[in-house]
mmCIF entry with sequence, helices, sheets and N, C-alpha, C, O atoms, coordinates in Angstrom:
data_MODEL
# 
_entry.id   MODEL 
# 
_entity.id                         1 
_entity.type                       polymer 
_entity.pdbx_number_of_molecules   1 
# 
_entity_poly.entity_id                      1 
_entity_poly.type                           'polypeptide(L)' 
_entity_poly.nstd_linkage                   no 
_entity_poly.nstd_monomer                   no 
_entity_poly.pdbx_seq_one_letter_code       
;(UNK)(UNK)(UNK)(UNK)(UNK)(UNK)(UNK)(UNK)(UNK)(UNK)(UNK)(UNK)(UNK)(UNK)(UNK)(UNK)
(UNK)(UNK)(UNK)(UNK)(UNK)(UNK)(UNK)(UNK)(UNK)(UNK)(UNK)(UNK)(UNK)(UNK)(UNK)(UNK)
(UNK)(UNK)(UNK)(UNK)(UNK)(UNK)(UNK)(UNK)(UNK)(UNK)(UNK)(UNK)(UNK)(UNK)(UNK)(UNK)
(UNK)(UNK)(UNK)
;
_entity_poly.pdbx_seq_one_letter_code_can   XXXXXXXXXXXXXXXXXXXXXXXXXXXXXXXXXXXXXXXXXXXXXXXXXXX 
_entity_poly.pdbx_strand_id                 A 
# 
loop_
_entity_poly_seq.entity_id 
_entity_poly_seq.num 
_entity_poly_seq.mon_id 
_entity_poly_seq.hetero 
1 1  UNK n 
1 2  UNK n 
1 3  UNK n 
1 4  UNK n 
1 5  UNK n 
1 6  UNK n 
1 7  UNK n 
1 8  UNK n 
1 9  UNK n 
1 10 UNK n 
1 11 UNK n 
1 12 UNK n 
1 13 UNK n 
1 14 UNK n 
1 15 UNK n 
1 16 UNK n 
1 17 UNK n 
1 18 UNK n 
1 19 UNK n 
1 20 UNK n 
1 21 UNK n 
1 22 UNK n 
1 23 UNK n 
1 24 UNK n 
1 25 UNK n 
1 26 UNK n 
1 27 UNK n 
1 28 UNK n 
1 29 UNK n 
1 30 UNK n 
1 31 UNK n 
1 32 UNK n 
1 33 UNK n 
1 34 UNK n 
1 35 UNK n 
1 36 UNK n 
1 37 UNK n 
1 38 UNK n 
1 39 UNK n 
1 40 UNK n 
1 41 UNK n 
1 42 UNK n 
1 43 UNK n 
1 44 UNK n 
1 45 UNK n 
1 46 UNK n 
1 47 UNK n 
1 48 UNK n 
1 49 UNK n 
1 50 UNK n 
1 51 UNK n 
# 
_struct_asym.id          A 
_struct_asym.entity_id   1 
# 
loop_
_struct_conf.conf_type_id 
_struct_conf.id 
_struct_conf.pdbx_PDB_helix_id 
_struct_conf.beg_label_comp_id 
_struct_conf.beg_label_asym_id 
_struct_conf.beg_label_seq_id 
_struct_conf.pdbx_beg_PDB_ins_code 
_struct_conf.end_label_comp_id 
_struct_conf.end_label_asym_id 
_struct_conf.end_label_seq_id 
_struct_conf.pdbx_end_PDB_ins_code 
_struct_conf.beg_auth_comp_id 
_struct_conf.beg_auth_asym_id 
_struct_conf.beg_auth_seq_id 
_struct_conf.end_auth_comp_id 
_struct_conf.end_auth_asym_id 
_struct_conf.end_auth_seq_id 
_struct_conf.pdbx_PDB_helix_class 
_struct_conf.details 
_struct_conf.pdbx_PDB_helix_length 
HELX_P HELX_P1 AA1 UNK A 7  ? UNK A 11 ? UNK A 7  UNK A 11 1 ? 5 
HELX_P HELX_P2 AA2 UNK A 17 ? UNK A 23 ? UNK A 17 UNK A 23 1 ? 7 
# 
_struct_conf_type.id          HELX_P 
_struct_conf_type.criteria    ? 
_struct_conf_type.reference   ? 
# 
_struct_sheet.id               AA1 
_struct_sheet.type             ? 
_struct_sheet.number_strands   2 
_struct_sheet.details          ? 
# 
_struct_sheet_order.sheet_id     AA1 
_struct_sheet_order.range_id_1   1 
_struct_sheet_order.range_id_2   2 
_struct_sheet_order.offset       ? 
_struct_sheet_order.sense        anti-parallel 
# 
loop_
_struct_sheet_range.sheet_id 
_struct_sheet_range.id 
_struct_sheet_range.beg_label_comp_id 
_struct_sheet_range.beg_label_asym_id 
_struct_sheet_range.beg_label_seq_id 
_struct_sheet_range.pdbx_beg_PDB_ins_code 
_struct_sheet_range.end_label_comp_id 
_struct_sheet_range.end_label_asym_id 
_struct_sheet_range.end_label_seq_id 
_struct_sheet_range.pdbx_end_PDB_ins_code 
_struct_sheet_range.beg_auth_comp_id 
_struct_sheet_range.beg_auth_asym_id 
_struct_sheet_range.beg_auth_seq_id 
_struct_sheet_range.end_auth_comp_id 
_struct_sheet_range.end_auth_asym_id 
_struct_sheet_range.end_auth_seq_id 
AA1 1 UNK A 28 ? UNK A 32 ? UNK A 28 UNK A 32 
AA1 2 UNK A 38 ? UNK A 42 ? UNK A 38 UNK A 42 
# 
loop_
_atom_site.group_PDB 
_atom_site.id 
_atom_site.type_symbol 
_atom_site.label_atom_id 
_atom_site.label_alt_id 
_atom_site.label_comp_id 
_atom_site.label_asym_id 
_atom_site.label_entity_id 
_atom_site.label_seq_id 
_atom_site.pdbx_PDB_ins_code 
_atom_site.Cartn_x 
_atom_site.Cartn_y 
_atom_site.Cartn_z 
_atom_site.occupancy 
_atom_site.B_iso_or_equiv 
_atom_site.pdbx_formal_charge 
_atom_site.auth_seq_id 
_atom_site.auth_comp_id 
_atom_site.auth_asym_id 
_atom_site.auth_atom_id 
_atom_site.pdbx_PDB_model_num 
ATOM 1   N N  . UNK A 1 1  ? 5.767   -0.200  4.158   1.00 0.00 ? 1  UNK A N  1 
ATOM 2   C CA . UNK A 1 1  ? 4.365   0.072   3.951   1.00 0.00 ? 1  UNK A CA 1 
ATOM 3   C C  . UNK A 1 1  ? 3.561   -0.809  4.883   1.00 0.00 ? 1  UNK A C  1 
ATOM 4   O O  . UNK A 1 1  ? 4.010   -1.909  5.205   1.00 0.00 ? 1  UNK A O  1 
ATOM 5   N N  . UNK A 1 2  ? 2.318   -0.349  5.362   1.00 0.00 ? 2  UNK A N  1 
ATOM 6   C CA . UNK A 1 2  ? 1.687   -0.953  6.381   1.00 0.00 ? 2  UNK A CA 1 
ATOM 7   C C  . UNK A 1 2  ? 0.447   -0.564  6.415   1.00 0.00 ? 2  UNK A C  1 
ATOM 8   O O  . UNK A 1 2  ? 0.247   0.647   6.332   1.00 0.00 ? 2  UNK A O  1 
ATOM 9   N N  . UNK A 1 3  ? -0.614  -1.410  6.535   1.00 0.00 ? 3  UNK A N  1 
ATOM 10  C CA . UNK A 1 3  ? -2.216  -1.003  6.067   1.00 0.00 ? 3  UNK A CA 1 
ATOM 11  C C  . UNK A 1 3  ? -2.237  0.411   7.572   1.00 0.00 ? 3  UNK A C  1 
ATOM 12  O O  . UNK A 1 3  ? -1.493  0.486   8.550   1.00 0.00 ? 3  UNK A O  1 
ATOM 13  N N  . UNK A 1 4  ? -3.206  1.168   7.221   1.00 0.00 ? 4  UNK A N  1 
ATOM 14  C CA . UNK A 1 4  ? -3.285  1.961   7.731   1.00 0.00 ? 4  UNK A CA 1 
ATOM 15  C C  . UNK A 1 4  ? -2.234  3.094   8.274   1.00 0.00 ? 4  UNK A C  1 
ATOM 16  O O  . UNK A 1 4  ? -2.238  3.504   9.434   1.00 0.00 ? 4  UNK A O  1 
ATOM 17  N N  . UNK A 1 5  ? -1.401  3.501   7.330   1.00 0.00 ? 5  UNK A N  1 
ATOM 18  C CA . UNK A 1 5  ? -0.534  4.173   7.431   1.00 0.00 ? 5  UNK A CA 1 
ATOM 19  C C  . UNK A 1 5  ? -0.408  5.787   7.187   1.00 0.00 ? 5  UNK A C  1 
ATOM 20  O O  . UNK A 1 5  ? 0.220   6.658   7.789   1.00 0.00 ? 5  UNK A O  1 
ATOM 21  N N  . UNK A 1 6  ? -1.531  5.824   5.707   1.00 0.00 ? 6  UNK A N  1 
ATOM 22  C CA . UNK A 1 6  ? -2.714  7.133   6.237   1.00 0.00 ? 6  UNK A CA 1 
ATOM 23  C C  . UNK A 1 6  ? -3.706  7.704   6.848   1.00 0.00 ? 6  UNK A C  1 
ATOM 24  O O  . UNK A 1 6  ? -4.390  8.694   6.588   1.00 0.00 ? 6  UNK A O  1 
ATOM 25  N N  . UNK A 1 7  ? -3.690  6.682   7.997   1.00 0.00 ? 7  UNK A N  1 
ATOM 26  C CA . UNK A 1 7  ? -4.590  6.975   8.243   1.00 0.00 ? 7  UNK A CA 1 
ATOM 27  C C  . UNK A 1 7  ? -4.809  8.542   9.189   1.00 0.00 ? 7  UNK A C  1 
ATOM 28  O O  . UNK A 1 7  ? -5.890  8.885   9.668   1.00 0.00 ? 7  UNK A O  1 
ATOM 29  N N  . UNK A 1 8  ? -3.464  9.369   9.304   1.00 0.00 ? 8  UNK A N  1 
ATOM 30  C CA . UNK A 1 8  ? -3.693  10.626  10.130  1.00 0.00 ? 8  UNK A CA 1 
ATOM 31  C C  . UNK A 1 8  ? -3.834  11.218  9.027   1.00 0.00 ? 8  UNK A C  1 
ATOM 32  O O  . UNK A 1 8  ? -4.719  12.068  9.124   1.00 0.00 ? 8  UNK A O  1 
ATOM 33  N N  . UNK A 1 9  ? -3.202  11.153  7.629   1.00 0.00 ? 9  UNK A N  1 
ATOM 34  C CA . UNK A 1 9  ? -3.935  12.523  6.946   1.00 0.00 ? 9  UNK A CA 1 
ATOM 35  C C  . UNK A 1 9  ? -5.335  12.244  6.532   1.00 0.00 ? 9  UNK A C  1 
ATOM 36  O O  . UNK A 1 9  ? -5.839  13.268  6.071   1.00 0.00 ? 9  UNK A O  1 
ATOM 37  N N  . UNK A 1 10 ? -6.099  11.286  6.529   1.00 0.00 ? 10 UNK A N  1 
ATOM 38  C CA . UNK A 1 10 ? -7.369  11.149  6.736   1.00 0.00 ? 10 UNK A CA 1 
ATOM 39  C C  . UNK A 1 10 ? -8.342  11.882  7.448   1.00 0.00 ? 10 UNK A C  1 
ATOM 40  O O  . UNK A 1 10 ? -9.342  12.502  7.086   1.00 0.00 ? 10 UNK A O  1 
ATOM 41  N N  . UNK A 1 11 ? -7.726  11.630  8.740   1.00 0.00 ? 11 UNK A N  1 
ATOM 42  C CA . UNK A 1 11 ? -8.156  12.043  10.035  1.00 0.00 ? 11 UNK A CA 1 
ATOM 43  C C  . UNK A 1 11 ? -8.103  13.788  10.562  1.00 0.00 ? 11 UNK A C  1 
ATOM 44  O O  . UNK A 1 11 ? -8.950  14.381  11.230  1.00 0.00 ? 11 UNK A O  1 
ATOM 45  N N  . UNK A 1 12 ? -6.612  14.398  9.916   1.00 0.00 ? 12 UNK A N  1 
ATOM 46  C CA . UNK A 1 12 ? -6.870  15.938  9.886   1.00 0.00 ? 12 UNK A CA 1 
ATOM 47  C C  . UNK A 1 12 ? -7.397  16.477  8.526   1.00 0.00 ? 12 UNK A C  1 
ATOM 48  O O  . UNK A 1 12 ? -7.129  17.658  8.307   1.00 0.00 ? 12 UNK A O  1 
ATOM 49  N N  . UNK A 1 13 ? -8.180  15.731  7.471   1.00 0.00 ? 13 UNK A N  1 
ATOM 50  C CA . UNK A 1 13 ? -8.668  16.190  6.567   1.00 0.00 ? 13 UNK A CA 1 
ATOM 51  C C  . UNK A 1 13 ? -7.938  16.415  4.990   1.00 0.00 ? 13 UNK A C  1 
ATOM 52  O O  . UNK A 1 13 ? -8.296  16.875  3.905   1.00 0.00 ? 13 UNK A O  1 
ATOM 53  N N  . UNK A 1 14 ? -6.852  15.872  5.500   1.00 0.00 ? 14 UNK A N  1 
ATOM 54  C CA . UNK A 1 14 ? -5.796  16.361  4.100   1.00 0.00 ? 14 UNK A CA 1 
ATOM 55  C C  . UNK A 1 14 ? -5.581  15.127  3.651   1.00 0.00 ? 14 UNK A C  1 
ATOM 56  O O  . UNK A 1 14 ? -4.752  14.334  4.098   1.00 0.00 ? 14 UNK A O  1 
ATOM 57  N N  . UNK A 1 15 ? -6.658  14.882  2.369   1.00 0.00 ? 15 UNK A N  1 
ATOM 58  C CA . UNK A 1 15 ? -6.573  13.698  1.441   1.00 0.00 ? 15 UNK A CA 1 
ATOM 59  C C  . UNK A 1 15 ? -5.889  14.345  0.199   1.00 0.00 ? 15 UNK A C  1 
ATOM 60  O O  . UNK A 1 15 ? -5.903  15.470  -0.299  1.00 0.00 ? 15 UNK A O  1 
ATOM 61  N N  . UNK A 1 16 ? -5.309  13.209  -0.079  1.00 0.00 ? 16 UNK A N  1 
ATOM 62  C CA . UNK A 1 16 ? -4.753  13.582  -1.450  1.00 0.00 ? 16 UNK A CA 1 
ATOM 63  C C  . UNK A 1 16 ? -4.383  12.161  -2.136  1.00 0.00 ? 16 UNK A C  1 
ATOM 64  O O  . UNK A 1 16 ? -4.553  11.069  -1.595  1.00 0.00 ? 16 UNK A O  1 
ATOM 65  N N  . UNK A 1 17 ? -3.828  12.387  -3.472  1.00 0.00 ? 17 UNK A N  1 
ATOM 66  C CA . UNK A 1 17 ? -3.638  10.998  -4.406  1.00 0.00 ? 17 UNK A CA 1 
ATOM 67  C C  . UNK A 1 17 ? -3.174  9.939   -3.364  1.00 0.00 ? 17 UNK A C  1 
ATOM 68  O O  . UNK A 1 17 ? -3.767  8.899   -3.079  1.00 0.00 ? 17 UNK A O  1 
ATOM 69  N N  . UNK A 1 18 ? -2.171  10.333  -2.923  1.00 0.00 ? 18 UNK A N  1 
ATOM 70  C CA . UNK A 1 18 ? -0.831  9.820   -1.892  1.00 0.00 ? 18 UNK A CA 1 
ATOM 71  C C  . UNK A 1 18 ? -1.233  9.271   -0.776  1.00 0.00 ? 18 UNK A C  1 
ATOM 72  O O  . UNK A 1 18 ? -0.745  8.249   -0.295  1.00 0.00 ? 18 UNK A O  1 
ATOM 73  N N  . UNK A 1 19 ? -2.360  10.073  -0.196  1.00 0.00 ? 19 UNK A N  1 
ATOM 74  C CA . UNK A 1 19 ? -2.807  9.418   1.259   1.00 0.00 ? 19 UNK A CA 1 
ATOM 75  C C  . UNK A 1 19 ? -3.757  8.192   0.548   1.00 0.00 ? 19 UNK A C  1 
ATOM 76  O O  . UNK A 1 19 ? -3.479  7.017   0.788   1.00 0.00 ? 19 UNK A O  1 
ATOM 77  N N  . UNK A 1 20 ? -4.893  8.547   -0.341  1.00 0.00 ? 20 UNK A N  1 
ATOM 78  C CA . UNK A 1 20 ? -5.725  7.933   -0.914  1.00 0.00 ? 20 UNK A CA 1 
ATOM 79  C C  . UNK A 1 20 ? -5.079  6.311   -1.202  1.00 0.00 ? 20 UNK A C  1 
ATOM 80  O O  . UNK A 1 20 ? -5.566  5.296   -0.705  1.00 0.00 ? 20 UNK A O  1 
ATOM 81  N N  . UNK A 1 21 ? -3.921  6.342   -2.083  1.00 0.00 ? 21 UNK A N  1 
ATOM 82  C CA . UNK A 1 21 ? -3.303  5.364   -2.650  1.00 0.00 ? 21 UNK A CA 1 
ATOM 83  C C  . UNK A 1 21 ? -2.829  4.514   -1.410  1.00 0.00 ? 21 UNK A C  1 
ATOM 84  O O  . UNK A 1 21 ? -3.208  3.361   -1.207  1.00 0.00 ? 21 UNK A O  1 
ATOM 85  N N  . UNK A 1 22 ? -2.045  5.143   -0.686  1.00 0.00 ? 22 UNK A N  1 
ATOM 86  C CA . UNK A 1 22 ? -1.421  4.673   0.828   1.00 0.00 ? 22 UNK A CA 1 
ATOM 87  C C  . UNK A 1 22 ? -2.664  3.535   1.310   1.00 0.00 ? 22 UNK A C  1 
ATOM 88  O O  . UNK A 1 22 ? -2.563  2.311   1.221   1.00 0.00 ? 22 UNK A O  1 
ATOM 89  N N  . UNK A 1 23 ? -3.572  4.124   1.714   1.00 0.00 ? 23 UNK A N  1 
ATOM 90  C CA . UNK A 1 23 ? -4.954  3.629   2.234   1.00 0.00 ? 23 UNK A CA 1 
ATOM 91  C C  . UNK A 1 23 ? -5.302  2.433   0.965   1.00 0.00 ? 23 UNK A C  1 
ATOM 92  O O  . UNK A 1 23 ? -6.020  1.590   1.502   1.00 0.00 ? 23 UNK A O  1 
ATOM 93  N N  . UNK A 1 24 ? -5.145  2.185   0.004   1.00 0.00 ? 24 UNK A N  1 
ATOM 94  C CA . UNK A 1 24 ? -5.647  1.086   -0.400  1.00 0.00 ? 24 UNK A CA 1 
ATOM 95  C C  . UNK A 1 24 ? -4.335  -0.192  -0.486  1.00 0.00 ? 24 UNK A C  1 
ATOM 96  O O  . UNK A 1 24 ? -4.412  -1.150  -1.255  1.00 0.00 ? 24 UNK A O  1 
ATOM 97  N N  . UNK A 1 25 ? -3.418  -0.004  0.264   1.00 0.00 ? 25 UNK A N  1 
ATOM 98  C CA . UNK A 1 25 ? -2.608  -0.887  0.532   1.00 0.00 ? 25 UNK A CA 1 
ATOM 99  C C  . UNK A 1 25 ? -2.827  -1.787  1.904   1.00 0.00 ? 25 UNK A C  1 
ATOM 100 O O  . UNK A 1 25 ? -2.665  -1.290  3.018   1.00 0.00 ? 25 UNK A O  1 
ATOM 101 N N  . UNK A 1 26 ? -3.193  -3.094  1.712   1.00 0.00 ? 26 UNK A N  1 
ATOM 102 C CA . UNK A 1 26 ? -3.932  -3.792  3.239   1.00 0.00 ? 26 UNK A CA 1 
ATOM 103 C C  . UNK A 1 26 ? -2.591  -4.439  3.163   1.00 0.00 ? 26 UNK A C  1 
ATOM 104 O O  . UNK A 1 26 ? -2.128  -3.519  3.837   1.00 0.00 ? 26 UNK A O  1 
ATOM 105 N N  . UNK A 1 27 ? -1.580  -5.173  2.954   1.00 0.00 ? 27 UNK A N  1 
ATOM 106 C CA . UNK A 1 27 ? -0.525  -5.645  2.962   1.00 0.00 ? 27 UNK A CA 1 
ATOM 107 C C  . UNK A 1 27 ? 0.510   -5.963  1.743   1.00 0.00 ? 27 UNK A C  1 
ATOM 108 O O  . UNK A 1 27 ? 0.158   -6.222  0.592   1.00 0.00 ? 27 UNK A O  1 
ATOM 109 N N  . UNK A 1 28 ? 1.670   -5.904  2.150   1.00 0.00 ? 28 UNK A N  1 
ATOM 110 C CA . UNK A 1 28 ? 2.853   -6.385  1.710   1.00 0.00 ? 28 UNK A CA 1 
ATOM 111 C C  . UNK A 1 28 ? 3.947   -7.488  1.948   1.00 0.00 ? 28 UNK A C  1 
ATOM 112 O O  . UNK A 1 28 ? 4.547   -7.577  3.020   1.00 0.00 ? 28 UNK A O  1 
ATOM 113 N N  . UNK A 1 29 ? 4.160   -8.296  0.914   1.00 0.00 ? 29 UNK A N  1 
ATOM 114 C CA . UNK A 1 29 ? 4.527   -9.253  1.261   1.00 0.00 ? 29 UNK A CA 1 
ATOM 115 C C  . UNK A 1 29 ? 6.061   -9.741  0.738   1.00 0.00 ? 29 UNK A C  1 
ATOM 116 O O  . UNK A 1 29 ? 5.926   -9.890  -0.477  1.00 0.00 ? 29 UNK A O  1 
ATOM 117 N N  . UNK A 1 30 ? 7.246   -10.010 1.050   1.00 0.00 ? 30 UNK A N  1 
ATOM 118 C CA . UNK A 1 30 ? 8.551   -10.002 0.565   1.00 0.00 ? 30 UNK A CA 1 
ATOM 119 C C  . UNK A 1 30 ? 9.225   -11.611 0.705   1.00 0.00 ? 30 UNK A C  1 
ATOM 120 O O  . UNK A 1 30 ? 9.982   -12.021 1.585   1.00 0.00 ? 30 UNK A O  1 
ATOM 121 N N  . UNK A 1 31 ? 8.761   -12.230 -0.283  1.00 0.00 ? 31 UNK A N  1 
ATOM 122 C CA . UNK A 1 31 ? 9.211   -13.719 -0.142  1.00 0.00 ? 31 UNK A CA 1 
ATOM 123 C C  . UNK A 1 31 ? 11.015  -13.855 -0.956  1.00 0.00 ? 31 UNK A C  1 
ATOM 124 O O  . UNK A 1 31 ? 11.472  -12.861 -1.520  1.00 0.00 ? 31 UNK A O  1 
ATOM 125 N N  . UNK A 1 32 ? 11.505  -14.647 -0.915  1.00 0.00 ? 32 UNK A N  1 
ATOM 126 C CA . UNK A 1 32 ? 12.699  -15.394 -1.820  1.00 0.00 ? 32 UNK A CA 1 
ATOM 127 C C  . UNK A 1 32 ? 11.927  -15.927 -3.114  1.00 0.00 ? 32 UNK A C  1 
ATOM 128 O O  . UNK A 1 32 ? 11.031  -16.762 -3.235  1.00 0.00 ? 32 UNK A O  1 
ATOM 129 N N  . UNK A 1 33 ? 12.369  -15.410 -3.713  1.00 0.00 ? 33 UNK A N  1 
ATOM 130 C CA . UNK A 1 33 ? 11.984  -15.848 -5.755  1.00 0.00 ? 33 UNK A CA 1 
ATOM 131 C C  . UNK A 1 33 ? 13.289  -17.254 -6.017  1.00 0.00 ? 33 UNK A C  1 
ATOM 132 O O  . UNK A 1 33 ? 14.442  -17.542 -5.695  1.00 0.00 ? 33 UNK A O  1 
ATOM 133 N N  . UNK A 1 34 ? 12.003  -17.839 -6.902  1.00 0.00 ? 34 UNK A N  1 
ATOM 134 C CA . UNK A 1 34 ? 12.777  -18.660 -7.361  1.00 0.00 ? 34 UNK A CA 1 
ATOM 135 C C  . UNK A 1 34 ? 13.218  -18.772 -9.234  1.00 0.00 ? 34 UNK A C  1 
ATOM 136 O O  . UNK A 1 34 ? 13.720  -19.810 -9.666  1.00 0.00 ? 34 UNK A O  1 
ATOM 137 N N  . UNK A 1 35 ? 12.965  -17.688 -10.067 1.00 0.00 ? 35 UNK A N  1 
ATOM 138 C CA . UNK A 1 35 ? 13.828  -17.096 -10.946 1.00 0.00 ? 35 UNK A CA 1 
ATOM 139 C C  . UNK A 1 35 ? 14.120  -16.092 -10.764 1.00 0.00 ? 35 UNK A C  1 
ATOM 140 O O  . UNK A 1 35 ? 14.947  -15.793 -11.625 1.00 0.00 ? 35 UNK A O  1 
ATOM 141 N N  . UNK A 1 36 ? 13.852  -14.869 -9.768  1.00 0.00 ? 36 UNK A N  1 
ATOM 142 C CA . UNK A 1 36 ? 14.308  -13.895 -9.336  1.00 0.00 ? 36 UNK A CA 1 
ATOM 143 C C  . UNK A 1 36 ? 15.119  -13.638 -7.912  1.00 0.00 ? 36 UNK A C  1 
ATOM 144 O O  . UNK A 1 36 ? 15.204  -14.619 -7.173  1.00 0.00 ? 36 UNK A O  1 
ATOM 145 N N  . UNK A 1 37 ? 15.587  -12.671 -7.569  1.00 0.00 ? 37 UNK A N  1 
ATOM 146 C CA . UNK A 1 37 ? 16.440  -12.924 -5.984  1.00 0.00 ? 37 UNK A CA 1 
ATOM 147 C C  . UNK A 1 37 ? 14.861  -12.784 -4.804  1.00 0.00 ? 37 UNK A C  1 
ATOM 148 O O  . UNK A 1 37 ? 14.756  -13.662 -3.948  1.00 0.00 ? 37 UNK A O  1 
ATOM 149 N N  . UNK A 1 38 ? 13.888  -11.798 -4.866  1.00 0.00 ? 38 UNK A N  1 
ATOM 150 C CA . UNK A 1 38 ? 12.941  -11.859 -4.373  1.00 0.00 ? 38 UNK A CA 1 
ATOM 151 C C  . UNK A 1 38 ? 11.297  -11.370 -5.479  1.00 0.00 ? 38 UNK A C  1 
ATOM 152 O O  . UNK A 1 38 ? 11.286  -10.943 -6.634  1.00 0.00 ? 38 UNK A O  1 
ATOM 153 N N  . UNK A 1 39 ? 10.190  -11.634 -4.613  1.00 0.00 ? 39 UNK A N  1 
ATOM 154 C CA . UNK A 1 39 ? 9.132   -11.817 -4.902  1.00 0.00 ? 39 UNK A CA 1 
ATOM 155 C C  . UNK A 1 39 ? 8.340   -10.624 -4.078  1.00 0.00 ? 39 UNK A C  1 
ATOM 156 O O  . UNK A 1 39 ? 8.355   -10.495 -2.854  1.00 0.00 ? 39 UNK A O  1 
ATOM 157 N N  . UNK A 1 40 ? 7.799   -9.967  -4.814  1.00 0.00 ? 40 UNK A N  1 
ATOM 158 C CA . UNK A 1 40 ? 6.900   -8.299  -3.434  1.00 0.00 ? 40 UNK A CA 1 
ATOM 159 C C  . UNK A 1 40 ? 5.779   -8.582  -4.057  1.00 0.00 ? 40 UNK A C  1 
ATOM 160 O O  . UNK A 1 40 ? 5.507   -8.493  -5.254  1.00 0.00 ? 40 UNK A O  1 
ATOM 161 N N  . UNK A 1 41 ? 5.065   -8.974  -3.049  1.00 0.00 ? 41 UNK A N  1 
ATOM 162 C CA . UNK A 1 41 ? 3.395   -9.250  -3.313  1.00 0.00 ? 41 UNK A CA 1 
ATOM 163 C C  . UNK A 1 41 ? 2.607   -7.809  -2.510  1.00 0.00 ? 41 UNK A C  1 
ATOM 164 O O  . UNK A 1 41 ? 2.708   -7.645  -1.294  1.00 0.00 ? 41 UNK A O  1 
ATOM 165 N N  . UNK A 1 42 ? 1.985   -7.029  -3.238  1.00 0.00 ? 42 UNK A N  1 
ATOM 166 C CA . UNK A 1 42 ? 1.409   -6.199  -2.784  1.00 0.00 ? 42 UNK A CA 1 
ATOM 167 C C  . UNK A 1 42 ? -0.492  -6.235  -2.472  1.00 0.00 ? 42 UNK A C  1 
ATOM 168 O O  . UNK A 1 42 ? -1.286  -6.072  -3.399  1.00 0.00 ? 42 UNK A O  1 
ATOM 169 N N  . UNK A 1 43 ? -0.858  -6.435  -1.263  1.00 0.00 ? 43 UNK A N  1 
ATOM 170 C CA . UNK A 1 43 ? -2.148  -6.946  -1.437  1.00 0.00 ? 43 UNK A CA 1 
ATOM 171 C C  . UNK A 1 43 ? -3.262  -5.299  -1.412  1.00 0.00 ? 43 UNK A C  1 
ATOM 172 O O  . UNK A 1 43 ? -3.156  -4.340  -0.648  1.00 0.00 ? 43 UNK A O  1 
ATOM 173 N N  . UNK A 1 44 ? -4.105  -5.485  -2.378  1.00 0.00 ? 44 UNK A N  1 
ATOM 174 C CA . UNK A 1 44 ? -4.422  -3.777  -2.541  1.00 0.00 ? 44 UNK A CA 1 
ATOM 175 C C  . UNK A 1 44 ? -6.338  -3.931  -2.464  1.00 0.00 ? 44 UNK A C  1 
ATOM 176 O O  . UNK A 1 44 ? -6.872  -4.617  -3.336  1.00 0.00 ? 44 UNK A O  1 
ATOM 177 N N  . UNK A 1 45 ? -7.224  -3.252  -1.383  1.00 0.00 ? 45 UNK A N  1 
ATOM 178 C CA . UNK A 1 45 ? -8.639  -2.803  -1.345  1.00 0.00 ? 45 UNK A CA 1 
ATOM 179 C C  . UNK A 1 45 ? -8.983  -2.410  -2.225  1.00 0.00 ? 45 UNK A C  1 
ATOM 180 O O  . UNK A 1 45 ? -10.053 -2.927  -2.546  1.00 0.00 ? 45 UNK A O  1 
ATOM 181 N N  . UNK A 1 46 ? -8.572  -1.551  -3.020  1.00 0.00 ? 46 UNK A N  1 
ATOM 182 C CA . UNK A 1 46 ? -8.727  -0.491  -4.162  1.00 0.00 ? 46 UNK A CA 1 
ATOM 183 C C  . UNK A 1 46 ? -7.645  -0.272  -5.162  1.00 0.00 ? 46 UNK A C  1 
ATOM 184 O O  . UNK A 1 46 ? -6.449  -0.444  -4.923  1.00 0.00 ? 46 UNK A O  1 
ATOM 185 N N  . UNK A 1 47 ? -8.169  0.138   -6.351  1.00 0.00 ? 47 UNK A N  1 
ATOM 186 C CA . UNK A 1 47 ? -7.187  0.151   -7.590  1.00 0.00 ? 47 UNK A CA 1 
ATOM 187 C C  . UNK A 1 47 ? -6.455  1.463   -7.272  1.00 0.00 ? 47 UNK A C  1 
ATOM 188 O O  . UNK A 1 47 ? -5.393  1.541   -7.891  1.00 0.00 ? 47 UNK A O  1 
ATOM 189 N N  . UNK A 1 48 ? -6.752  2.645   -6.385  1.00 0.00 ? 48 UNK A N  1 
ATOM 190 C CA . UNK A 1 48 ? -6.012  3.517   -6.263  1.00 0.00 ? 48 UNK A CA 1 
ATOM 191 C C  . UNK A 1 48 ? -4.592  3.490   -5.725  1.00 0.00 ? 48 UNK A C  1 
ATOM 192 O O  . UNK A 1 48 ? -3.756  4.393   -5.723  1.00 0.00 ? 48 UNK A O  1 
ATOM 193 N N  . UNK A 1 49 ? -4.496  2.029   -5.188  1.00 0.00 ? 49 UNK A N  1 
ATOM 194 C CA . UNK A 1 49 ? -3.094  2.011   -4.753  1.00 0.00 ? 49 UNK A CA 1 
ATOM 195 C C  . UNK A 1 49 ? -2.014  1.629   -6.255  1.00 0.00 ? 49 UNK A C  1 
ATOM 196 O O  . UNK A 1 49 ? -0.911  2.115   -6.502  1.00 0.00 ? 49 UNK A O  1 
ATOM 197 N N  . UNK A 1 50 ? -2.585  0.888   -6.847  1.00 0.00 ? 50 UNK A N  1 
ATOM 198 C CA . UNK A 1 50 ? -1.500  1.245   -8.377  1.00 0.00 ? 50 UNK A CA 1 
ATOM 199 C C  . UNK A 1 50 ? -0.934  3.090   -8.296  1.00 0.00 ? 50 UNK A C  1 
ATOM 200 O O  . UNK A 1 50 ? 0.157   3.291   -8.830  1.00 0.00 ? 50 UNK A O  1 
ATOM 201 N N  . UNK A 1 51 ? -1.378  3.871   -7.901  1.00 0.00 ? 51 UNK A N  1 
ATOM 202 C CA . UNK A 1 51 ? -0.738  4.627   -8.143  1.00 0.00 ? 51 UNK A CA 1 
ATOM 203 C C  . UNK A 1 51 ? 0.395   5.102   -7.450  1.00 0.00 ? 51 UNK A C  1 
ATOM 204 O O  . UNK A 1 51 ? 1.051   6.038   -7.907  1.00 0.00 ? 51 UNK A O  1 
# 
């Protein structure tokens, strides 16, 4: 995942949940956990990316 990754179905007009959600993802982040094996930090513009 990578900020701006919908941004072509934006661009030819075909929004949907999926592109919408895509688009509120500005970064991702994958560290080593230290009670788990890793840690995914998802950094989100909008609540539409929960979905």
């Amino acid at each position: 995942m990578s900020k701006g990754r919908s941004r072509i179905p934006f661009e030819t007009g075909k929004v949907t949940i999926h592109s919408l959600s895509a688009f509120a993802v500005d970064d991702v982040e994958i560290t080593k956990g230290t009670k788990v094996p890793i840690v995914i930090k998802v950094y989100m513009s909008n609540s539409a990316g929960i979905y």
